[in-house]
Legacy VTK file of the C-alpha trace (Angstrom):
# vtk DataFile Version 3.0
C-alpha trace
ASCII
DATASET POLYDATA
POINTS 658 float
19.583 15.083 -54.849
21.024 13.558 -57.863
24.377 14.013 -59.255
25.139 15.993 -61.898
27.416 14.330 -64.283
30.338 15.902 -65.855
31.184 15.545 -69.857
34.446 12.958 -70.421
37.413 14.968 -71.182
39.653 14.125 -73.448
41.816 12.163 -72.154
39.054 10.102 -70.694
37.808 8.794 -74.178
40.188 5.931 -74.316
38.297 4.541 -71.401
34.669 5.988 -72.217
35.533 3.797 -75.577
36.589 0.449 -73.440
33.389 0.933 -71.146
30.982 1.568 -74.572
32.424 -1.470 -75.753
31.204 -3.996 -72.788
29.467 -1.565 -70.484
28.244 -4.411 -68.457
32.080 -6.018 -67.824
33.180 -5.159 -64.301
36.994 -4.399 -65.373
36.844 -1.594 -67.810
35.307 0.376 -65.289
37.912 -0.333 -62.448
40.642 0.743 -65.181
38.420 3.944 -65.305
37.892 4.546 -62.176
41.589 3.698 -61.041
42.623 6.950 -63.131
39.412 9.152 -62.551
38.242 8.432 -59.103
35.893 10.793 -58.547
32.316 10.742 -57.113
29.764 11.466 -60.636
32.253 8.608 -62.566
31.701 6.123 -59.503
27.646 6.977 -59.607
27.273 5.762 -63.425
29.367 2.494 -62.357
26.918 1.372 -59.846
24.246 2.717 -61.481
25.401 0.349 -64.955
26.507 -2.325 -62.595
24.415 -2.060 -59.279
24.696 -5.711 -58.204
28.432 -5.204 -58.438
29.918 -5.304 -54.753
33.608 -4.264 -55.561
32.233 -1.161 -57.215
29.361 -0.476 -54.243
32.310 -1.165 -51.632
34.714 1.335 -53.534
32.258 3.771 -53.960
30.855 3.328 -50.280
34.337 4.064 -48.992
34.655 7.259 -51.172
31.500 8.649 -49.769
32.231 7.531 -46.316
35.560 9.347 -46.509
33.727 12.560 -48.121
31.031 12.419 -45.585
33.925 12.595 -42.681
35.682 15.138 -44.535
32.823 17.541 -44.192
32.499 16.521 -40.318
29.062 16.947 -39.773
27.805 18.201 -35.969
24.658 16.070 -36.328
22.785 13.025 -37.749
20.587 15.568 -39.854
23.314 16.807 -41.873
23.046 16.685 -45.698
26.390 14.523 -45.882
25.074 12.187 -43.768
21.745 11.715 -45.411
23.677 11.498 -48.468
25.935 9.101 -47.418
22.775 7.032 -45.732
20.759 6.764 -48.879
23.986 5.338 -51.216
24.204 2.655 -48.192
20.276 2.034 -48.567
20.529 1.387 -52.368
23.829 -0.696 -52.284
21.682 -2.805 -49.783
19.125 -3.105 -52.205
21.075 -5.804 -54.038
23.969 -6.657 -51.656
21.466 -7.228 -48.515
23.286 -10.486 -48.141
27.024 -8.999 -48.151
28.204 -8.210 -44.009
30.958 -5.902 -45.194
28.292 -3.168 -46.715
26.373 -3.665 -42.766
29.431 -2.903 -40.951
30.128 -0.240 -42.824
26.368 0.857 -42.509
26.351 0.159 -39.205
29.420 1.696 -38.361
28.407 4.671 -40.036
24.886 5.321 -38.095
26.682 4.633 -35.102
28.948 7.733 -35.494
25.677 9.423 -36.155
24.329 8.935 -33.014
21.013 8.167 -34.926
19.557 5.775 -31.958
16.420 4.452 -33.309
17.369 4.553 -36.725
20.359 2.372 -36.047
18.308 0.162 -34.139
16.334 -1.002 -36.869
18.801 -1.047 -39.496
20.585 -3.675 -36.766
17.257 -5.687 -37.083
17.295 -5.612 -40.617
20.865 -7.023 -40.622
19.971 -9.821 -38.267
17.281 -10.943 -40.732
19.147 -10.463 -43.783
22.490 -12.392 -43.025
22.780 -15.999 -41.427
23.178 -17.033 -38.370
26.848 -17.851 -39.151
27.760 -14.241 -39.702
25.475 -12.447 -36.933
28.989 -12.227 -34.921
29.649 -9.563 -37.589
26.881 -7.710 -36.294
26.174 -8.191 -32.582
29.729 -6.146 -31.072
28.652 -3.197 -32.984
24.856 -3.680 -31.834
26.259 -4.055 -28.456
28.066 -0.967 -28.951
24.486 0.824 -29.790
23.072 -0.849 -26.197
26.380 1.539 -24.318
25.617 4.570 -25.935
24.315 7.096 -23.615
21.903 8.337 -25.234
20.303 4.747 -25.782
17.429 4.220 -23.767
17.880 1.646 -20.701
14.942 -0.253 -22.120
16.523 -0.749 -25.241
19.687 -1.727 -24.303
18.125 -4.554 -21.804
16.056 -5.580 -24.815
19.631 -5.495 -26.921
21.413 -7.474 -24.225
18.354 -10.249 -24.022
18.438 -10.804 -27.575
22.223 -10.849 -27.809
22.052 -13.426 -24.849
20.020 -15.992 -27.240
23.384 -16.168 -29.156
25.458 -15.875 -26.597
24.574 -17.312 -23.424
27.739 -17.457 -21.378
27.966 -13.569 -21.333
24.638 -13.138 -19.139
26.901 -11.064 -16.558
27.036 -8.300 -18.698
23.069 -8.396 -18.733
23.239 -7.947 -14.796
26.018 -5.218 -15.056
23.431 -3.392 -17.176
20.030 -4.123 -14.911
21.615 -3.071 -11.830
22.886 -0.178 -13.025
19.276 0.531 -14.291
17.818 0.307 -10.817
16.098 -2.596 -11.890
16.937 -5.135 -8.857
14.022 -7.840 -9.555
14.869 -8.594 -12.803
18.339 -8.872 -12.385
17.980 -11.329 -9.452
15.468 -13.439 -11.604
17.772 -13.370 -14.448
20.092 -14.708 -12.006
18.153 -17.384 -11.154
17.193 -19.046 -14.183
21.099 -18.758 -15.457
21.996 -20.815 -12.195
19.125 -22.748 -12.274
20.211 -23.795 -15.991
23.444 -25.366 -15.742
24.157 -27.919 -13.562
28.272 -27.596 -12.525
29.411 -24.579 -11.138
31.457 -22.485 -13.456
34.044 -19.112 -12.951
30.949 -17.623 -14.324
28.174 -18.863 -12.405
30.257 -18.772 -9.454
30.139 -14.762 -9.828
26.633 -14.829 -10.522
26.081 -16.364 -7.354
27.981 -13.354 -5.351
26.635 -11.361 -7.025
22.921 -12.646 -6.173
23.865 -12.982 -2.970
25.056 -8.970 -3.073
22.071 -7.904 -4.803
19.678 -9.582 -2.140
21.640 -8.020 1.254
21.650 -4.702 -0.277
18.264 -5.042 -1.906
16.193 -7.223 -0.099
12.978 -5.218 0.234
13.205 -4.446 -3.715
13.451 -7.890 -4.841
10.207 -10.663 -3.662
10.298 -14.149 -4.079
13.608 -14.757 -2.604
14.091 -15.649 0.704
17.156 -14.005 1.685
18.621 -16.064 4.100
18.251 -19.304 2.286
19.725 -17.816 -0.703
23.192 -16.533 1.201
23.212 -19.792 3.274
22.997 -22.014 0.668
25.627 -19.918 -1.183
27.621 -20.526 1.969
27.779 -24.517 1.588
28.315 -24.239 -2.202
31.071 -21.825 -1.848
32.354 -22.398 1.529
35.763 -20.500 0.659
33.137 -17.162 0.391
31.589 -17.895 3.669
32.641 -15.133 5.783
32.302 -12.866 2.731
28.643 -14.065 2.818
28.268 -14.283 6.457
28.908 -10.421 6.320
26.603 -9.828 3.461
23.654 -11.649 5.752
24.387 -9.545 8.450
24.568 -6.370 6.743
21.360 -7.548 5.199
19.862 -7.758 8.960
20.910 -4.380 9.748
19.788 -2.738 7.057
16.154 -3.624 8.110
17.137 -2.488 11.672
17.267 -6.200 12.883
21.025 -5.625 14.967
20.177 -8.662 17.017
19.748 -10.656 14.203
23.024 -9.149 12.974
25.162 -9.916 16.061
23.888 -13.543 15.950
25.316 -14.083 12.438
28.465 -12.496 13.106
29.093 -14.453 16.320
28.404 -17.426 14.300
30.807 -16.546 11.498
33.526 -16.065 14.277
32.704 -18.933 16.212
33.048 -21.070 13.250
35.401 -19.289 10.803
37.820 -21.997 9.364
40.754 -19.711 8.288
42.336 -16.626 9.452
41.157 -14.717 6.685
37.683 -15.745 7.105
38.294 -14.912 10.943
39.716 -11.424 9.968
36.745 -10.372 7.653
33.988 -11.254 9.628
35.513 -9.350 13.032
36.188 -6.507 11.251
32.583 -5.809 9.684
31.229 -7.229 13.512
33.188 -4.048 14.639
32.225 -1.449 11.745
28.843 -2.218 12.743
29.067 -1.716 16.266
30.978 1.140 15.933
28.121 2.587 13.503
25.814 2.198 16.103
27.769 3.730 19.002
27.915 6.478 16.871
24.550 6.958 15.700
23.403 6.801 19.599
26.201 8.995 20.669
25.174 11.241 17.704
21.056 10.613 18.821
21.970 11.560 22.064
24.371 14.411 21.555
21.122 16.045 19.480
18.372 15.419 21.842
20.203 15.897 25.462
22.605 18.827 24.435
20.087 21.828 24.503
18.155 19.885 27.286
21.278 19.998 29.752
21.936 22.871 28.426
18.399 24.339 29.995
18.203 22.345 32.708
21.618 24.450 33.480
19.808 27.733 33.210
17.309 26.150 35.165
19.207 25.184 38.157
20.771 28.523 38.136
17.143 30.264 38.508
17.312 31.666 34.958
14.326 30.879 33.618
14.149 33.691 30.783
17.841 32.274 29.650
16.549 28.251 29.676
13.228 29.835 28.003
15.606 31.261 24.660
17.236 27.737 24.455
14.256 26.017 24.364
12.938 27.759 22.024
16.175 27.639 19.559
16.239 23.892 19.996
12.449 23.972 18.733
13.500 25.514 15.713
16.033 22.914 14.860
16.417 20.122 12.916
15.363 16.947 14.124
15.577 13.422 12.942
11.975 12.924 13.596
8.007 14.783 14.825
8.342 12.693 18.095
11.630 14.071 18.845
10.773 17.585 18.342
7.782 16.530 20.475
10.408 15.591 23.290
11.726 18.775 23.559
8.621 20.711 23.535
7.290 18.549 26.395
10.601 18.978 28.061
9.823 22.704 27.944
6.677 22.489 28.928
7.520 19.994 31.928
10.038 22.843 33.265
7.083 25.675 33.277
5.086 23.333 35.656
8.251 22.513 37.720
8.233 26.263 38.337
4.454 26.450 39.066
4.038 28.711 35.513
0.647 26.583 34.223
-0.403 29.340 32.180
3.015 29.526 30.008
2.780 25.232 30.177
-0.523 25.231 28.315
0.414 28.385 26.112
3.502 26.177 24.741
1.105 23.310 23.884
-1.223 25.287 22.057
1.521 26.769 20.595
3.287 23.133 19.429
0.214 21.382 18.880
-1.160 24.673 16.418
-0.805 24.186 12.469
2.489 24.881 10.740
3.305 28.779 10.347
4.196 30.261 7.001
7.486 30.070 7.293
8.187 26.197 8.168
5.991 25.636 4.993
8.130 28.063 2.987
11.237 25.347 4.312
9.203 22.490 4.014
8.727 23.425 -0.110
12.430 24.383 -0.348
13.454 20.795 1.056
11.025 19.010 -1.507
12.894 21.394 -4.189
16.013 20.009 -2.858
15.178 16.545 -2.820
15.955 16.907 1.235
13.832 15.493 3.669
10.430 17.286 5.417
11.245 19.102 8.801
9.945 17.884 11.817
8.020 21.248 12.429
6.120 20.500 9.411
4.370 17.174 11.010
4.791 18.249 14.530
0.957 18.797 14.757
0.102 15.333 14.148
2.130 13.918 16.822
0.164 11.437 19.616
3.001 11.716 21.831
2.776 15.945 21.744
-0.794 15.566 21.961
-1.363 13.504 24.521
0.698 15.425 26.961
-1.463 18.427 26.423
-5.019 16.875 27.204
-3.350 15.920 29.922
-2.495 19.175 31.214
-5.799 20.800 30.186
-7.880 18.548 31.668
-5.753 18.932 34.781
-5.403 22.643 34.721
-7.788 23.698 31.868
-11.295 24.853 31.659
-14.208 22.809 30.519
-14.389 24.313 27.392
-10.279 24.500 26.802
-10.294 20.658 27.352
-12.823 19.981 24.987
-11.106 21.796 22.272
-7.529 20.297 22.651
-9.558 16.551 22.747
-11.602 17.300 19.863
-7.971 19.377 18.307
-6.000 16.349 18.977
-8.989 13.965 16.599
-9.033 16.414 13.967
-5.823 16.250 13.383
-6.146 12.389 13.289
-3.623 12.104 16.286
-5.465 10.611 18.857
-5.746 7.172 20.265
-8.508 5.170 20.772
-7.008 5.338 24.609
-7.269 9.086 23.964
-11.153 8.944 23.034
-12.121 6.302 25.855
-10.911 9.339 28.049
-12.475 12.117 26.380
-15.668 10.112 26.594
-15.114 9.429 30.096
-14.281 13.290 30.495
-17.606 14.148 29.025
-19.990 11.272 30.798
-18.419 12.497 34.254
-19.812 16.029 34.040
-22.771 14.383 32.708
-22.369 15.407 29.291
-23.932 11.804 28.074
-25.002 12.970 24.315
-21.031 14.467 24.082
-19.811 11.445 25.068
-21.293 9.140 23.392
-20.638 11.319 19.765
-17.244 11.479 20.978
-17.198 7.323 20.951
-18.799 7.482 17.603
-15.815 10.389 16.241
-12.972 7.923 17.733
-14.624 5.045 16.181
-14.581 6.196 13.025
-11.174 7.524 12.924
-9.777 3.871 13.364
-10.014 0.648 11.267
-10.353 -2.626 13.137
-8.917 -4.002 15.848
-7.940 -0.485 17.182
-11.927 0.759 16.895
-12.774 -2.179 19.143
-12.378 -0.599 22.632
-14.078 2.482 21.299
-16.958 0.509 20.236
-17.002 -1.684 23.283
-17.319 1.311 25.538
-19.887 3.092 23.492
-21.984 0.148 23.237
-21.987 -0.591 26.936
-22.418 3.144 28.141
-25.426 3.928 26.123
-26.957 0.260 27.286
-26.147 1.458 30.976
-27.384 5.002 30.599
-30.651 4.362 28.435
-31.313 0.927 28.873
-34.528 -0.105 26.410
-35.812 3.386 26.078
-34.056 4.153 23.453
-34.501 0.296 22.079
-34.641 1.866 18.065
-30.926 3.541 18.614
-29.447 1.047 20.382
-30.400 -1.563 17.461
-28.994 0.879 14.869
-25.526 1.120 16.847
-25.295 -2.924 17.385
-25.794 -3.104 13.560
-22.925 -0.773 13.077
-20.686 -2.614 15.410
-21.213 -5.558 13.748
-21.147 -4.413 10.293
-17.265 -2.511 11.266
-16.014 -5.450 13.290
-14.746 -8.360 11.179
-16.740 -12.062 10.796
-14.390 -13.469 13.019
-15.429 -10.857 16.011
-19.037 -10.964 15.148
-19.794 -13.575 17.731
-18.186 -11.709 20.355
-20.168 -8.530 20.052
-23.815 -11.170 19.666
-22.424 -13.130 22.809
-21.618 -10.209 24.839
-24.733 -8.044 24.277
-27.468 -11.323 24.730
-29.073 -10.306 27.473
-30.467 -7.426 25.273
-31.896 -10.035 23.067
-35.134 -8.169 22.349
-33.290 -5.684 20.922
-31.121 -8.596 18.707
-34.223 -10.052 17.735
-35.432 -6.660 16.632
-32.206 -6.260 14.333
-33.117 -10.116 13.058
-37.065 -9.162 12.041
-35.983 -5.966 10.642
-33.814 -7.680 8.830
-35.605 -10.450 7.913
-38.619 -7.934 6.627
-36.014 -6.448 4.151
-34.477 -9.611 2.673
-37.791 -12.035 3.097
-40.773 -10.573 3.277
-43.663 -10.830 6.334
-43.578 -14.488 6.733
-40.421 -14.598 7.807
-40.902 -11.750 10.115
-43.645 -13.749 11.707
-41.454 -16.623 12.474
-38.838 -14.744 13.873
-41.165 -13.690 16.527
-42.657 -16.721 17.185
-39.417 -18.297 17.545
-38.383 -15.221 20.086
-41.547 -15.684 22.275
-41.167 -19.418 22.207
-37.859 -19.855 23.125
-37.798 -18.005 26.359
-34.785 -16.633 28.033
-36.212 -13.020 27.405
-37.063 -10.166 30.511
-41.084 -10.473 31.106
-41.363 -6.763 29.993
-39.431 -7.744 26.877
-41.213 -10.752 26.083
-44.305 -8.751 26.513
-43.083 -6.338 23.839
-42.429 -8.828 21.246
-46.122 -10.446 21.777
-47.325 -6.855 21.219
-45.403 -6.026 18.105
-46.300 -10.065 16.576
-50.326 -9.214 17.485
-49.810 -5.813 15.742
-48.029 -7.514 12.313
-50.954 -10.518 12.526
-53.953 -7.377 13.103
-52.218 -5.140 9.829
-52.450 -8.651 7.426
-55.911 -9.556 8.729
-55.026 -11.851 10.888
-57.409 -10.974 13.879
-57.591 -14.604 14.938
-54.461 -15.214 14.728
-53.857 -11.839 16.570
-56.179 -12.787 19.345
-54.671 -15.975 19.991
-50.701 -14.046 20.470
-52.871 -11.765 23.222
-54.127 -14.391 25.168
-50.257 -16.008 25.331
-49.124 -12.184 26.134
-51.635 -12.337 28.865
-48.821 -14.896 30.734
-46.386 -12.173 30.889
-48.808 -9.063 31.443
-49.037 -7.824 35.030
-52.957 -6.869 35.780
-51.861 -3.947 37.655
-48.549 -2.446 36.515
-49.095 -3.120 32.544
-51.968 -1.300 32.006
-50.934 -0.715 27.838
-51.008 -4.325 27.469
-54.170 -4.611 28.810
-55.949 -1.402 27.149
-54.501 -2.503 23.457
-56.050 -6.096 24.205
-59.456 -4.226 24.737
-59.313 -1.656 21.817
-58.374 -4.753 19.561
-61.555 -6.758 21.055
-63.510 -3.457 20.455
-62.567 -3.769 16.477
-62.536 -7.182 15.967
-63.987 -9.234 18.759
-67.178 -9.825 20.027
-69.168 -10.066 23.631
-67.821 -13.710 23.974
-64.267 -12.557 23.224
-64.318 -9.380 25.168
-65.588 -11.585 28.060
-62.772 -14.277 27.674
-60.395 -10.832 27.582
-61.764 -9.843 31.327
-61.992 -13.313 32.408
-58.323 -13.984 31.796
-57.306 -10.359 33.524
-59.201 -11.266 36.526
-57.653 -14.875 36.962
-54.276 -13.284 36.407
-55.216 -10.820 38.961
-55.953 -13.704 41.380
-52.968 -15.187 40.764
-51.224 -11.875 42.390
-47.661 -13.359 40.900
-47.444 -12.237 36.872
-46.745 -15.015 34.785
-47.861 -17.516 37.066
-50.724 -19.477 36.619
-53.608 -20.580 39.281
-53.589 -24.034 38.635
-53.003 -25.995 35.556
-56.240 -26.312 34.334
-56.314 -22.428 33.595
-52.668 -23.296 31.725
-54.413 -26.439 29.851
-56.769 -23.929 28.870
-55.161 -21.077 27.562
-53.080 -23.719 25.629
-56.110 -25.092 24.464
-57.600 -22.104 23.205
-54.614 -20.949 21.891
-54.339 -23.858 19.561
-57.800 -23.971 18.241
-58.039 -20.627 17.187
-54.194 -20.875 15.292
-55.380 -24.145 13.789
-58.925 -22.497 12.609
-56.919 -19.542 10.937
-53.823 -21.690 8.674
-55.986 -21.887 6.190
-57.300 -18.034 5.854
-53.238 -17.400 6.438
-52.076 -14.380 4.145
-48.548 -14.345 2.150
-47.194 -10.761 1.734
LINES 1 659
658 0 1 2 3 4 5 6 7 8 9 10 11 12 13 14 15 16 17 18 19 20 21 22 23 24 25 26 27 28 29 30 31 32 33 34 35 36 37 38 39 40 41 42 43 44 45 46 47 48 49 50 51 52 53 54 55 56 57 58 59 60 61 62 63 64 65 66 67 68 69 70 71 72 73 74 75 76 77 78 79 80 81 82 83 84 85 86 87 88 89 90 91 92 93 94 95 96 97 98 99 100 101 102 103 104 105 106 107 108 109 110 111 112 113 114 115 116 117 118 119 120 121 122 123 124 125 126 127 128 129 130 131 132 133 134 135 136 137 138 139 140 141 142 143 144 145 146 147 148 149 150 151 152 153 154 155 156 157 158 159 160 161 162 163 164 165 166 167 168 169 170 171 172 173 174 175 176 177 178 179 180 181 182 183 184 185 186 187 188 189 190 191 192 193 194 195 196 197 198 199 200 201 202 203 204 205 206 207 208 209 210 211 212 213 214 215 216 217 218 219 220 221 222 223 224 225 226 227 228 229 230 231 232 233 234 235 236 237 238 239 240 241 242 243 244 245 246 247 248 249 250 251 252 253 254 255 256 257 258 259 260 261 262 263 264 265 266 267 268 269 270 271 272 273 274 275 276 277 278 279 280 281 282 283 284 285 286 287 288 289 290 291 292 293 294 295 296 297 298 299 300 301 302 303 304 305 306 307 308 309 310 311 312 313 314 315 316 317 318 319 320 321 322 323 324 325 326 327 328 329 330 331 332 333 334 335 336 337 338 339 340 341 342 343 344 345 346 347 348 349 350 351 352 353 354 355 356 357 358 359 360 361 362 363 364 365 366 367 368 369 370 371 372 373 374 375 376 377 378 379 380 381 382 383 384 385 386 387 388 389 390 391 392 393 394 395 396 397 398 399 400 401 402 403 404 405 406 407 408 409 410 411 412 413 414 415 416 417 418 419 420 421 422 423 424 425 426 427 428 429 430 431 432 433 434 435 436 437 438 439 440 441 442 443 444 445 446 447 448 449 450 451 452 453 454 455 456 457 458 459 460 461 462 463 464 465 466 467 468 469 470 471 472 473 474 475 476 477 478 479 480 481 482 483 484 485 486 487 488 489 490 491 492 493 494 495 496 497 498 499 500 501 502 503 504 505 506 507 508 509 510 511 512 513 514 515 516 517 518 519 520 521 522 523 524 525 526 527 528 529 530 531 532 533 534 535 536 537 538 539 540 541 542 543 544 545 546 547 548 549 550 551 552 553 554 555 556 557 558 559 560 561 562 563 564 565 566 567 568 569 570 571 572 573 574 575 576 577 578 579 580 581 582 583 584 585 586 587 588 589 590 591 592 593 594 595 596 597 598 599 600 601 602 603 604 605 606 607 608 609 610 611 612 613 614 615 616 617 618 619 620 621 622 623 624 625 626 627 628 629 630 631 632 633 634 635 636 637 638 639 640 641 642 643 644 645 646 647 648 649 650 651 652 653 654 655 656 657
């Protein structure tokens, strides 16, 4: 708002006459304003001289002073705002003057006015030269450690500053890993080491640092090969050695790897060259064996206690009393599902010990049942309190608890009870693909066949490859055994599901192992070949199936049958008769009367009385011959082969593309 000016008194005419005189002379207004400092005299001397910067700084310090004499609880209040805008028009004309930025800057600092500082900082950098931006940067450093700066910004801050400053790039990885932000402090790292080429104080404790960061951080940061990094740290800095040696094996144990651990440290004491060295690396090879000791004495103390404890009871006949501890050490907490599932099996193993089967099975169905209310009433309150899940919560999902209790039912259970705890134990998406080989073989032995084999086909789809491969394996060779070809269309559909699941590499395998069902492959490979290539690649398929032998004689027969039937729906009836009379090499006269009776209805459409006689003439020769598929002599062969030729060769021409 503007600022109402007062009328001179009269003892201010003297200088109102000095100022009239040469209003635009910078001294008769100090004179004035040296005996009237106050705020509306100091406005019309920057407004009459505004490019003035004694005036603007006297004026600047005036307001500054007002605006902390009214001590203002927030950035919004009207003394700051005031006190904002006087600094925005002094920098109007003294942009290039660092005193009026520090004193700006200064100013929005104790404001607390984050973004607003932020880009009054940028404006500074712009404005003034390079030569006077170390004016600016320690109070823009000051905006980066401001709480309520983002940590974004202040990295941002910090990269910028480091442009200008390079040898303070610690400070940079003070701020990232106290952001979380491991990666990028490690890479920043990096590239300051990998930029200089002695090692300084500085890089030195970039280097330990690194070397920190990566043992305490290793699966956060990628790229960096852990080891490497600390060993080569170890030959540059070989007074740090067993500092490092220490870091490498806490690294190890961290990811559980205590072998790996003990290795280092017996190598760091084997080869320590000073007593200090010595010292440091025996005492963290001891902290760490003590923390394991601990954690299995701990481990053990949890599990075994209320066991012993009920095995006490036990011994003592008192079942009811070993029943109570039981079941308060089920309600306990426990590091982990499978060690919850220990104790329920544990409690379970002491019912049959006593001959109690029913109360054995009851507790499984009881353990292996979904979680009650209450344990997910605990199970929320945990996730409120950033604690971890209880056991109870995932107990149902547990292999180890399940696989104990198909076990016992199909021991002790009923038919139907056994079913449900194998099919319980899949829907929960706990079962092995040992687990459904059994349940099949549960199912096939009471000669539940269909069951078993949709019990393969459950199992196989709850895993991904290779732990579906036994499932498959086993389904694929049961069905074969139990249906053999009669059920040729199914069996084709489940090979091309095998193979579409199992990966390229295992392919092969699953072609190799089920060739002696080649018809059925060669079905797959027409069907195929029909969907991608049309008819006349069908037709060569089978022609390169009945020509290349190797198939069963009922098989082959088959195949000849299905060809004759493809040639007879384009037209084809030559070509037709001609696959008939090479059938007729496989087709028994006696036993494979369908071969025979198709041959006839197709000479009955398309043939005539020389062909039909040919047809009967071929039958009664192979009848003769009393072994199928064997000829006579070889003039009947020469014959057929003959024949067979002729009437393909007459036919190319008239040959159809569909």
């Amino acid at each position: 708002m503007p600022v109402a000016l007062a009328l001179p008194s009269e003892a201010d005419l003297p200088y109102e006459e000095d100022v009239l005189r040469d209003p635009h002379s910078i001294r008769p207004w100090r004179r004035y304003l040296a005996a009237r400092a106050a705020a509306p005299l100091q406005e019309r001397a920057v407004r009459a001289l505004p490019g003035s910067y004694k005036l603007w700084h006297a004026y600047l310090l005036e307001r500054t002073a007002a605006a902390a004499r009214a001590k203002p609880h927030c950035g919004e209040h009207p003394a700051n705002e005031a006190l904002n805008r006087a600094f925005e028009r002094a920098l109007a004309t003294l942009h290039r003057m660092p005193r009026i930025w520090e004193m700006y800057l200064a100013a929005l600092l104790e404001q607390r006015l984050v973004t607003r500082a932020r880009r009054a900082f940028d404006r500074a950098l712009r404005a003034l030269p390079v030569t006077q931006h170390h004016r600016v940067w320690p109070l823009y450093l000051r905006l980066a450690a401001l709480p309520s700066c983002p940590a974004e910004t202040s990295i941002r801050i910090y990269r910028r500053f480091l442009q200008f400053e390079p040898s303070r790039a610690d400070e940079l990885v003070e701020l990232l890993v106290s952001a979380g932000r491991w990666q990028e402090a490690a890479d920043h790292i990096v590239s300051v080491l990998n930029g200089g080429s002695d090692v300084s104080d500085n890089d030195r404790a970039l280097l330990l640092k690194l070397c920190d960061l990566l043992a305490k951080h290793a699966d956060e940061v990628a790229g960096l090969k852990v080891e490497s990094v600390l060993r080569g740290a170890m030959r540059e800095l070989p007074d740090e050695a067993g500092r490092l040696r220490a870091l490498l094996a806490e690294c190890y144990a961290r990811r559980g790897l205590y072998d790996k651990a003990r290795d280092v440290f017996e190598e760091g004491v084997t080869t320590a060259a000073t007593a200090a060295e010595f010292a440091l690396v025996f005492e963290a090879y001891a902290q760490l064996e003590q923390s394991l000791v601990a954690a299995k004495m701990e481990k053990t103390a949890d599990e075994e206690g209320d066991k012993l404890f009920a095995k006490m009871y036990e011994a003592h006949g008192n079942l009811d009393s070993a029943d109570e501890v039981f079941a308060k050490a089920t309600q306990a907490s426990h590091r982990s599902a499978d060690d919850l599932a220990t104790v329920w099996c544990e409690w379970a193993e002491m019912q049959l010990r006593h001959k109690r089967f029913d109360k054995a099975i009851a507790l499984m169905r009881q353990a292996t049942a979904e979680p009650s209310a209450e344990v997910k009433l605990r199970a929320a309150a945990a996730a409120a309190a950033g604690d971890d899940e209880p056991a109870q919560l995932k107990l149902h999902k547990s292999a180890k608890l399940w696989s104990f209790y198909v076990d016992l039912e199909e021991s002790l259970g009923a038919l139907a009870s056994t079913r449900a705890a194998y099919e319980g134990a899949m829907a929960a998406r706990a079962a092995t693909p040992q687990m459904v080989i059994n349940y099949a073989s549960f199912l096939e032995e009471r000669g539940y066949f269909e069951d078993s084999f949709a019990a393969c086909e459950t199992g196989a789809n709850l895993f991904g490859h290779p732990h579906s491969k036994p499932i498959w394996d086993t389904y694929l060779e049961r069905f074969v055994a139990r249906h053999g070809g009669s059920k040729a269309e199914r069996a084709r559909e489940l090979f091309a599901e095998a193979t579409r699941r199992a990966p390229p590499h295992d392919r092969a395998r699953l072609f190799l192992r089920h060739a002696r069902d080649r018809a059925s492959v060669y079905e797959a490979y027409a069907g195929r070949a029909a969907e991608l290539r049309g008819v006349p690649k069908v037709r060569r398929v089978y022609e390169q199936a009945i020509e290349s032998g190797g198939l069963p004689r009922r098989d082959a027969l088959a195949l000849c049958l299905r060809l004759a039937a493809l040639e007879e729906a384009l037209g084809e009836a030559a070509r037709a008769r001609a696959v008939f009379v090479h059938a007729s090499g496989y087709g028994d006269p006696d036993a494979d009367e369908e071969f025979w009776a198709k041959w006839s209805g197709f000479e009955v459409r398309h043939g005539d009385e020389r062909t039909f006689t040919d047809m009967l003439r071929i039958r009664r020769t192979q009848k003769h011959a009393k072994t199928p598929g064997v000829q006579v002599n070889g003039e009947l062969k020469d014959e057929k082969k003959k024949r067979c030729a002729d009437q393909l060769g007459a036919t190319q021409s008239k040959r159809q593309r569909v």
